[in-house]
N, C-alpha and C positions, 0 to 999 in steps of 0.2 A: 653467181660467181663466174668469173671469165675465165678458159680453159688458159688464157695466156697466164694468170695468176699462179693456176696449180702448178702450172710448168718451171713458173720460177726459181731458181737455184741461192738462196743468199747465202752472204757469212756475215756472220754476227759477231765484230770485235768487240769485245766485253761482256760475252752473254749470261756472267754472272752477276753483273750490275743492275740496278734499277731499271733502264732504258732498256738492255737486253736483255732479260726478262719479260716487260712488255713488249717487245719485239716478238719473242717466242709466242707470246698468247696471239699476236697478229696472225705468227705464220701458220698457227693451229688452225685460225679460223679461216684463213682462209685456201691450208692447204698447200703451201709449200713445201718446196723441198730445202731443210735447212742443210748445207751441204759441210759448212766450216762453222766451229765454234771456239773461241778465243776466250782464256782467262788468267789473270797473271798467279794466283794461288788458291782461287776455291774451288777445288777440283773434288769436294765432296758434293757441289751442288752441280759442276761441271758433270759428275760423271750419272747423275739424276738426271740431266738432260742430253748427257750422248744416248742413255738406254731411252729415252721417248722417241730422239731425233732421228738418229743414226745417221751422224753427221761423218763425211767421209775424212774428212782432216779434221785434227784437232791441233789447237797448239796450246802452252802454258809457259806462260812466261819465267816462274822460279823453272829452274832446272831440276832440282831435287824434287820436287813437285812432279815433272812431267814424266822423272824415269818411274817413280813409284807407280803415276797411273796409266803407263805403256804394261809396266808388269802385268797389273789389276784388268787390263784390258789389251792381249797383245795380237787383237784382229783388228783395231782403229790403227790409223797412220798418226801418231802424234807425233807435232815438231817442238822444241823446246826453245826455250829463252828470247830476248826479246826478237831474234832475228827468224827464230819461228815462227812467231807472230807476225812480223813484215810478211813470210813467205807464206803462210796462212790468208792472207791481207789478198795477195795477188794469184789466187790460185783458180787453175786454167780453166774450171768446170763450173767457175760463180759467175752469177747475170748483175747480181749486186750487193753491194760491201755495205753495211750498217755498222757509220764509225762511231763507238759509245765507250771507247775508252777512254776512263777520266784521266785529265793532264795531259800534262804535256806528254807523256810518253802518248799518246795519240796521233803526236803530228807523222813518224815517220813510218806506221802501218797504214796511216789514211794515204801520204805519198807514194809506195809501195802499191796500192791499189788504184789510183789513179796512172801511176805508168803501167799498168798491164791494163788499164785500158774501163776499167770497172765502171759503171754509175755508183755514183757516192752516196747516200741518207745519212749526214753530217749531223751528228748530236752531241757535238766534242767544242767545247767553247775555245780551250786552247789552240787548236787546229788553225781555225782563224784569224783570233787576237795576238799569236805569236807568232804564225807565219804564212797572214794571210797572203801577201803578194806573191810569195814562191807557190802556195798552193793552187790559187787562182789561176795564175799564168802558166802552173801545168797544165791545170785542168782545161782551159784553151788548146794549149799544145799538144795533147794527146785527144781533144774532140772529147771531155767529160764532163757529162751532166752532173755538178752537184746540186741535190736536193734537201733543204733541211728540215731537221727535225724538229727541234727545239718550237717549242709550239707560236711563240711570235714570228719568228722568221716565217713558218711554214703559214702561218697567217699574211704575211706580207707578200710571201711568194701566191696563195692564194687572190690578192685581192689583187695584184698588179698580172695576172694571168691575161692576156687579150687586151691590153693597154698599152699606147703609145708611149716610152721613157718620156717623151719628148711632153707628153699630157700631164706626167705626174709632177707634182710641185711639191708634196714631202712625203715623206714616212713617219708615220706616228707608231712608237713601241708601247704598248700599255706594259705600267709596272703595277703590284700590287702596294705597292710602298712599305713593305717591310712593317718591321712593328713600330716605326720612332717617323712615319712622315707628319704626323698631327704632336710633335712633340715640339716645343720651342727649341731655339737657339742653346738658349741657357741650360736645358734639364737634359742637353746632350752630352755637356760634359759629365755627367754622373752616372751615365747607362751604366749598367752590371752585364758581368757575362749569359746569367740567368735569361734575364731580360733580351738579350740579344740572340738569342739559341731559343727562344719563343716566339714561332709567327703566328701573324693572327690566321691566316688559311691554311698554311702546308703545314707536313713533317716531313721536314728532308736531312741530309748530314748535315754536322755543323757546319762545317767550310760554306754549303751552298748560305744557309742560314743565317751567316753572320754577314756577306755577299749581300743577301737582301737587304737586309737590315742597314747597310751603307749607301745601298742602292749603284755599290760596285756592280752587281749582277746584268743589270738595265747598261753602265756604261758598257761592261763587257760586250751588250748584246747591241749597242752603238756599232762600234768597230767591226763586229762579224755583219752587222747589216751593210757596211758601209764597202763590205768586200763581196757579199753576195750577189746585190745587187749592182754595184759601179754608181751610188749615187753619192755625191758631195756630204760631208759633216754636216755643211747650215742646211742640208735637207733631210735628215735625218733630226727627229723631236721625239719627247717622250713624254706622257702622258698617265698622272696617276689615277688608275683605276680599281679600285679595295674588291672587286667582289670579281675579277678577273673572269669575266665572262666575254667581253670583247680583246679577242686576244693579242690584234691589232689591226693598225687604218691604212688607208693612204688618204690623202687629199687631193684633188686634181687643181690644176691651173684654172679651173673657172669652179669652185669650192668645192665643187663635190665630192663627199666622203665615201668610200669605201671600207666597212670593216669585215673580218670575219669572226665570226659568233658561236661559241659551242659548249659543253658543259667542259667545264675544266680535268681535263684528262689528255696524255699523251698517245693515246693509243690510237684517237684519231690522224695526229699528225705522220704518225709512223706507220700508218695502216697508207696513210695517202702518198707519199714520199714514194712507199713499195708499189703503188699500184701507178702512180703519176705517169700517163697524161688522163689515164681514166680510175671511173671511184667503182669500189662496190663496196656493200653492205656492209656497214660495222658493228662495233663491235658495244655501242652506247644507248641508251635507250632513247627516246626524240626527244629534244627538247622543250623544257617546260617553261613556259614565259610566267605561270602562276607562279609557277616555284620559286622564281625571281624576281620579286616587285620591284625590290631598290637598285640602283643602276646609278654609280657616282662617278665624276672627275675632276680630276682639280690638277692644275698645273705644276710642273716640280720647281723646285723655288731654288735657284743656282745661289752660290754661297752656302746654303745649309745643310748639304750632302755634299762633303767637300773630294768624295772619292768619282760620282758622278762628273762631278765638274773639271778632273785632273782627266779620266778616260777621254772626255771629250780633248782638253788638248793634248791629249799621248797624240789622238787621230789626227787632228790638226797637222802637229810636228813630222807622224809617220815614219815611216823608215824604224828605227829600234826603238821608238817609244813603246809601241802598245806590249811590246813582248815585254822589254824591262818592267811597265807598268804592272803588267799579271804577273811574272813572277816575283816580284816584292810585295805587292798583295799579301799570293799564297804564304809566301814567310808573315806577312805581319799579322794577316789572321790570327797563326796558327799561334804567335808568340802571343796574340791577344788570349787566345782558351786557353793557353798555357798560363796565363796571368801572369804575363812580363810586363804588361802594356797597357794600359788602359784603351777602351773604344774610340774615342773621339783621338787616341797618338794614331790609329792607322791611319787617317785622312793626313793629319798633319806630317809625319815622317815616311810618307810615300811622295808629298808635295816636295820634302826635303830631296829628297834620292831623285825624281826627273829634274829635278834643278840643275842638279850638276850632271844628268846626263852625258853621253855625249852621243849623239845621232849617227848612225853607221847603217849601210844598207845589208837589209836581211833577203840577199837574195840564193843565200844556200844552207843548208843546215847546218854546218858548224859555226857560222857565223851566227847563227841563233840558239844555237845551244851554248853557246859563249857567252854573248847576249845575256841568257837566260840565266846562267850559274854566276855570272858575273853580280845582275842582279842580287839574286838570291841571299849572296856573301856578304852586299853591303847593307840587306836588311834584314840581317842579323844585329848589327853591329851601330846600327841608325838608333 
């Protein structure tokens, strides 16, 4: 373990979430100092992990929340509400910000810590899909490394490490194909909510769930690749792969494939992000090639994931697509579990809503939180 590790200061926006939780078991192992810890309301597991961490700032987004656990705790510095969070976000004694706050409210504590200057480990899909150009073009302008997390990107970022742009000819995303990629045309119109909130590998929330399942998830991870890295749409492919062990490829200009290969877990991406430009020891046992005989891929077949195939022209379009495109999504999922809607209307009444778009430049955030509620309103009502 490299003393540079132990030395490390993070914070950890969302540290009560899935990703920030495996975060904390990173920094255990490898001995961090976790200095800031962020939560918008579960301040009963939040305060389970200020007594392990003893993290110097805290923040918590409900208000009521945060004066209760300033009472319960009045030797921590907690800040409150979402502007706490920003200030939590950019605070003067952290080496680097682990952004894991789901949604949209993620984009303006990731900005926040990009102007005070931070290294980012990006595990926030909205961040990018709704305002990648402004965060990018900070992240240039204040000299910041972001890093992601998300395990294909960090796979991408891995294989294109000591490669000429100018060599690489695509990116290839592996997706697991949800539960409905071996389904025909016709037996899509009849999915059930059951059925879509069952995948065949994970358990994750419904939202992400149902995401897979449309193979929304993969377009999402189109557009955040397409800002990460600075490579065009037609070089940017996606590739289905059921047993998600190559987490993704590149291809070079004269064919050769690069993947990276590992057992399906986040903890190596989040473990490397933190230690990037060097590795140590994880946290996963070695890989077993017994234990994986079968190894499949089959191309994704445009037309029959008709939310895939809208992500791809939001990026196209650019400028307020992709933000519109994710927050009408998020509303039609959600009216899908609610049983407003049937599966197969979110592809087609998200197709309806970019249609009549209209293209605006998101280059500041009230302009994309417009953008974004704007959206939201009309797929209600689609």
């Amino acid at each position: 373990m490299g003393i540079e590790q132990k030395k490390k200061r993070i914070a950890i926006l969302g540290s009560t979430g899935s990703i920030g939780m495996q975060t904390l078991a990173v920094a255990r192992h490898l001995g961090l100092d976790v200095t800031v810890l962020t939560t918008y309301h579960r301040t009963d597991l939040l305060l389970e992990q200020i007594r392990e961490f003893h993290p110097r700032v805290v923040a918590v987004g409900d208000k009521d929340k945060a004066f209760l656990l300033q009472k319960e705790m009045p030797g921590i510095r907690i800040l409150a509400g979402p502007e706490g969070i920003e200030e939590a976000a950019s605070f003067s004694e952290v080496d680097f910000v682990v952004s894991a706050i789901t949604g949209f409210a993620g984009i303006a504590p990731t900005l926040a810590a990009i102007r005070a200057g931070k290294r980012i480990g990006l595990a926030n899909k909205e961040v990018l899909v709704a305002a990648g150009e402004l965060v990018m073009s900070l992240a240039r302008e204040y000299g910041v490394t972001v890093l992601p997390i998300d395990s294909e990107h960090s796979a991408l970022f891995q294989c294109l490490e000591g490669k000429e742009t100018s060599d690489v000819h695509k990116l290839i995303l592996t997706a697991s194909g949800g539960a409905f990629f071996r389904y025909r045309p016709e037996e899509l119109a009849a999915v059930t909510k059951e059925q879509a909130l069952t995948h065949p590998n994970w358990k994750m929330g419904p939202k992400v769930t149902v995401d897979s399942s449309t193979l929304m998830n993969k377009g999402l991870e189109v557009i955040e690749a397409h800002h990460l890295f600075h490579m065009p749409v037609e070089s940017i492919d996606v590739v289905i792969h059921p047993q998600s062990l190559v987490h993704s490829m590149i291809e070079m200009k004269d064919g050769t494939l690069f993947a990276q290969i590992s057992e399906p877990s986040m903890l190596s991406p989040i473990q490397y992000a933190i230690t990037w430009p060097s590795r140590e020891k994880g946290l996963l046992a070695p890989f077993s090639f017994a234990k994986y005989g079968k190894w499949e891929f089959f191309p994704w077949e445009r037309g029959k994931f008709l939310c895939l195939d809208l992500a791809y022209a939001a990026l196209e379009e650019g400028g307020s697509f992709p933000c519109a495109l994710n927050a009408a999504n998020e509303v039609l999922v959600s009216r899908f579990l609610q049983g407003e809607i049937r599966w197969i209307d979110i592809g087609s009444k998200l197709e309806r809503l970019l249609a009549r778009h209209m293209k605006e430049n998101v280059d500041n955030m009230d302009t994309i939180c417009a953008v974004d509620a704007r959206a939201r309103q009309e797929a209600l009502i689609v």
